[in-house]
Structure formats: C-alpha cells, structure tokens
C-alpha positions, 0 to 999 in steps of 0.5 A: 698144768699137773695137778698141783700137790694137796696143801697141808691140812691147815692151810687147807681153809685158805686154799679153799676159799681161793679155789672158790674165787675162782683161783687155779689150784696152782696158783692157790697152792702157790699162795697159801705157801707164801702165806705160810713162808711170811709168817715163819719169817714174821716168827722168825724176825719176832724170835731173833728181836726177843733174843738180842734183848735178852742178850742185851739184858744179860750183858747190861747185867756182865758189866754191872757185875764187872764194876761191882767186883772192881769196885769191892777188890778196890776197897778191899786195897783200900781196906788193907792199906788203912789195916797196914797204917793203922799197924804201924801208927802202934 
C-alpha cells in the first residue's frame, strides 16, 4: 500500500497517537479525515439551525410590522372619516 498523504498539522496529534496503537498509517489517515468531516458538518448543521432562527426572528418581526401599518392606514381612515363628519355636522 503507497504511503499514505501527511495529515494537515492539526490533525497531526490524532494520527499520531493512532500510529501509536498500532493503526496503519492509512487507516489513521482515513480516520482523522473522517473525524475532521463530522465535525465541518456538526459546524455546519449548527450554522444552518442559527440561521433559520434568525430567519424566523426577522419574519416574526415583517408580520408585526405588517399588522402595525394596517392597523395605522385603518386608523387614519377612520380618523378622516370622523374629520368629514364632524365637517358637515357644522
């Protein structure tokens, strides 16, 4: 079996203490890679979950906006129709 590639400095500690337990250097290789892919994913899956709950903030926060401006143009209807009454009661 070719040599396998060098790890990348930090994983370096891991592969290592696997070639010290006796574990090809291939096989260790292998592993510390798969180490380091389950964690990019664990960063990624973490990233995406904070992302939908700021996205869920930010459209809580769009609706609340919406039923405020409906609420004001509704009172200000209101408020030029009580205006237009009031003007022809004088």
């Amino acid at each position: 079996m070719p040599d396998a590639p060098p790890p990348q400095p930090d994983s370096k500690r891991l592969f290592d203490r696997l070639l010290k337990v006796g574990m090809d250097a291939g096989d260790a290789y292998t592993f510390v890679q798969e180490v380091r892919n389950m964690a990019a994913v664990n960063l990624i899956a973490r990233f995406e979950s904070k992302l939908e709950a700021q996205n869920a903030k930010i459209d809580a926060q769009n609706a609340q906006f919406a039923s405020i401006r409906w609420m004001m143009g509704i009172g200000f209807t209101l408020l030029a129709l009580l205006i237009t009454l009031l003007r022809f009661l004088d």
